[in-house]
N, C-alpha and C positions, 0 to 999 in steps of 0.2 A: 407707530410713526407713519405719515402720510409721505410716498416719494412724491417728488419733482423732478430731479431730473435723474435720467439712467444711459448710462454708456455699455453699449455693448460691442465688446472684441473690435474696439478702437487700435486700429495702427496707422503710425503718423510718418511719414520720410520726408526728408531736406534732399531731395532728388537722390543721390544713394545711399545716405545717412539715413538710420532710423533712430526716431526720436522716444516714438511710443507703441509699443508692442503689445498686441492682443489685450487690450484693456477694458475690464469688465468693474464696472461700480456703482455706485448708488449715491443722489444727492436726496437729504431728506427735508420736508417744507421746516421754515422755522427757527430751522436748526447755524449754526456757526459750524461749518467742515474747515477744514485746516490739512492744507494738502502739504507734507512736509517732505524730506528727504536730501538727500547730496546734491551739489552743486552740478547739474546741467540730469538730470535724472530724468527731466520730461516734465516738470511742472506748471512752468510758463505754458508750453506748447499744450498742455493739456487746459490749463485754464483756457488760453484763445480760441482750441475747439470749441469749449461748452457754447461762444456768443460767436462762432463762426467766422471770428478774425481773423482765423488759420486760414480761409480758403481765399484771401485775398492774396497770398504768395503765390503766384504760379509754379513755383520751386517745389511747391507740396504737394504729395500723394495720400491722400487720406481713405482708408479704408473703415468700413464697421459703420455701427449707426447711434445716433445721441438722440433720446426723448425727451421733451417737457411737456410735461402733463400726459403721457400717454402717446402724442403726437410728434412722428419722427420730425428732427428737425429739416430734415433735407427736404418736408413741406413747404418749409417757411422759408421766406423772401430775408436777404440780408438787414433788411429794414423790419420787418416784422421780430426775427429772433433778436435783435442789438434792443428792440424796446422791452422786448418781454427778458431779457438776460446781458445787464448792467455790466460795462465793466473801467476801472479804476486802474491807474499805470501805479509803475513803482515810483516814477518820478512825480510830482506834480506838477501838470500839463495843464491850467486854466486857459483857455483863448485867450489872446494879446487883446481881451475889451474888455468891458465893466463888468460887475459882477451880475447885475441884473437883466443883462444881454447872455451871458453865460447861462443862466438858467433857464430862459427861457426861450435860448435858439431851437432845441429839441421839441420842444411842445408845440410851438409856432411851425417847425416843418410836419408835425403831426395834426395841425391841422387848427389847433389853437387860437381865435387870435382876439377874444375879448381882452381889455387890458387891466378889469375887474378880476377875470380869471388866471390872467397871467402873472398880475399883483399876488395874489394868493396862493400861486403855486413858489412864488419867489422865497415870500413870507413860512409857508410853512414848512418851508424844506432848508431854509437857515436855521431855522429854530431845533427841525429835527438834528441837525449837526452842529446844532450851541453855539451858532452865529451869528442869531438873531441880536442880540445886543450888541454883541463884541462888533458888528457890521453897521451898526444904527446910525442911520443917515449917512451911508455910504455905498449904495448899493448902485450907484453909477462912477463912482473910482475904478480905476484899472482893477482889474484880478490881480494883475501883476505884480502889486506895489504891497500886499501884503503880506505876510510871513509864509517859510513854507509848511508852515505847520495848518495857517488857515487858508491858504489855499489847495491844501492836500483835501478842506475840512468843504471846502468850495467844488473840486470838481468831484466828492461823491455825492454832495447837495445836488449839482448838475445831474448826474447820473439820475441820481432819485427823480428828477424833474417829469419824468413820463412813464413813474410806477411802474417801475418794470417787477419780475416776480421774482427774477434772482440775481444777487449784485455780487459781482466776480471782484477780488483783490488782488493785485500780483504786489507782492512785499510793499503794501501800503505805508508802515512805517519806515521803512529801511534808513532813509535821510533824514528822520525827526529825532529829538532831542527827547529826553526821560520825560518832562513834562507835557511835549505832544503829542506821544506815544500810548503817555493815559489820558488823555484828553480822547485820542480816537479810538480808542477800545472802549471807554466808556460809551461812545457814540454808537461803534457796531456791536456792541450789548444790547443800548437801547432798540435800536433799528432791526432785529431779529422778531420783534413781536409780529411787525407788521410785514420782515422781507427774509427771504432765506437768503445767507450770505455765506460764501465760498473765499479763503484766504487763501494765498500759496504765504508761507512763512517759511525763512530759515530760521528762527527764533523759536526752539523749542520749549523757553519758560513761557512767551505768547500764548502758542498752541495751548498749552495746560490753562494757561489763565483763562482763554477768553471762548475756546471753543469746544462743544458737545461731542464733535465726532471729529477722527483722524482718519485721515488717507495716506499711508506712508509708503510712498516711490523710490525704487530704485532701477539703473540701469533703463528707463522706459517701461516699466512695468511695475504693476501694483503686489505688494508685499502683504500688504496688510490693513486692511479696514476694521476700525470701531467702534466703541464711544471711547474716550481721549480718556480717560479715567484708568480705565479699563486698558486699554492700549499702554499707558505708562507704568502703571506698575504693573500690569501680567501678561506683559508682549506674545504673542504668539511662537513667533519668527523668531529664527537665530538672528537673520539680518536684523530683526527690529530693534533687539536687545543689543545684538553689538552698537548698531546705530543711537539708541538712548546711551548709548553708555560710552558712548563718544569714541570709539573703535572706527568710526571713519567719519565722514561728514562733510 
């Protein structure tokens, strides 16, 4: 397996709160990681390090260092790491404008601006999130007006919009319904051939369904890393096991 990205002895503080503690890990290309664990354990805060949305709190003290590609990120420009490392809320957040504006604000500030080219990045990035039809002859309506299921499906279509190499999820599903929930796992299935995709989940049937590798957190600190198979049925860790086995959560 080829890495992408690597944390090394990551610690994260909320000025004297620590969040994430000496964190060492591995993100691999391709691949669906599923960063799972207890309720406030550091998972959010470890996904917003990976795209550097941590260091817009001044509240935070971030130690350690994060690679992609080989290349620490503390090279890259906030603009540089956000295109090359996607990331998606819990909530779905579409801009209050069309959806065709939506998609193509990011490429247009990157530098974009035939509108043969920006046709087609609108086009193929609905279609990768099974919007293309369900959207047909609608791609200047509000985002806002349509469901939260396809506007969750809207702003990782956004995200996609400027190929970045790894698309971050914090509890994508959380607010959707049984039917939108596999509608977007069947999406970030597809979306795995050509992106490497990182989920934080509380949803531990999820995790099993839809992704390769587990990162299982507790306390601000990593327990246990490894492929989700593997991790479920022959845990390593007493936490991990108490933890599948619903002993806390």
């Amino acid at each position: 397996m080829e890495q992408i990205m690597k944390v090394e002895n990551l610690s994260i503080s909320y000025e004297d709160k620590k969040a994430i503690e000496g964190l060492n890990l591995t993100i691999f290309k391709n691949k669906i990681t599923a960063i799972i664990g207890p309720s406030g354990c550091g998972k959010t805060t470890l996904l917003h390090s990976l795209n550097g949305l941590i260091k817009e709190n001044p509240q935070v003290t971030m130690k350690g260092d994060i690679y992609l590609d080989g290349k620490n990120t503390r090279q890259l420009s906030g603009d540089e790491l956000r295109k090359s490392v996607g990331l998606v809320f819990q909530t779905p957040t579409p801009f209050p404008f069309s959806v065709y504006k939506n998609l193509t604000y990011a490429p247009k500030y990157y530098g974009i601006k035939s509108k043969t080219k920006l046709d087609g990045i609108v086009e193929n990035k609905l279609k990768m999130v099974g919007l293309e039809e369900e959207l047909q002859n609608q791609w200047h309506k509000n985002a806002m007006k349509f469901s939260g299921g396809q506007q969750q499906r809207i702003c990782i279509a956004r995200a996609l919009s400027v190929e970045p190499e790894v698309l971050l999820l914090d509890e994508p599903c959380s607010a959707l319904d049984v039917k939108n929930i596999e509608i977007i796992e069947k999406t970030l299935l597809s979306l795995k051939k050509n992106y490497t995709i990182v989920i934080v989940t509380h949803n531990m049937v999820q995790a099993k369904r839809i992704s390769d590798r587990v990162i299982f957190m507790k306390d601000g600190k990593l327990v246990e890393e490894g492929e989700t198979m593997e991790f479920f049925e022959h845990p390593k860790e007493e936490e991990s096991k108490k933890f599948i086995g619903g002993v806390f959560g």
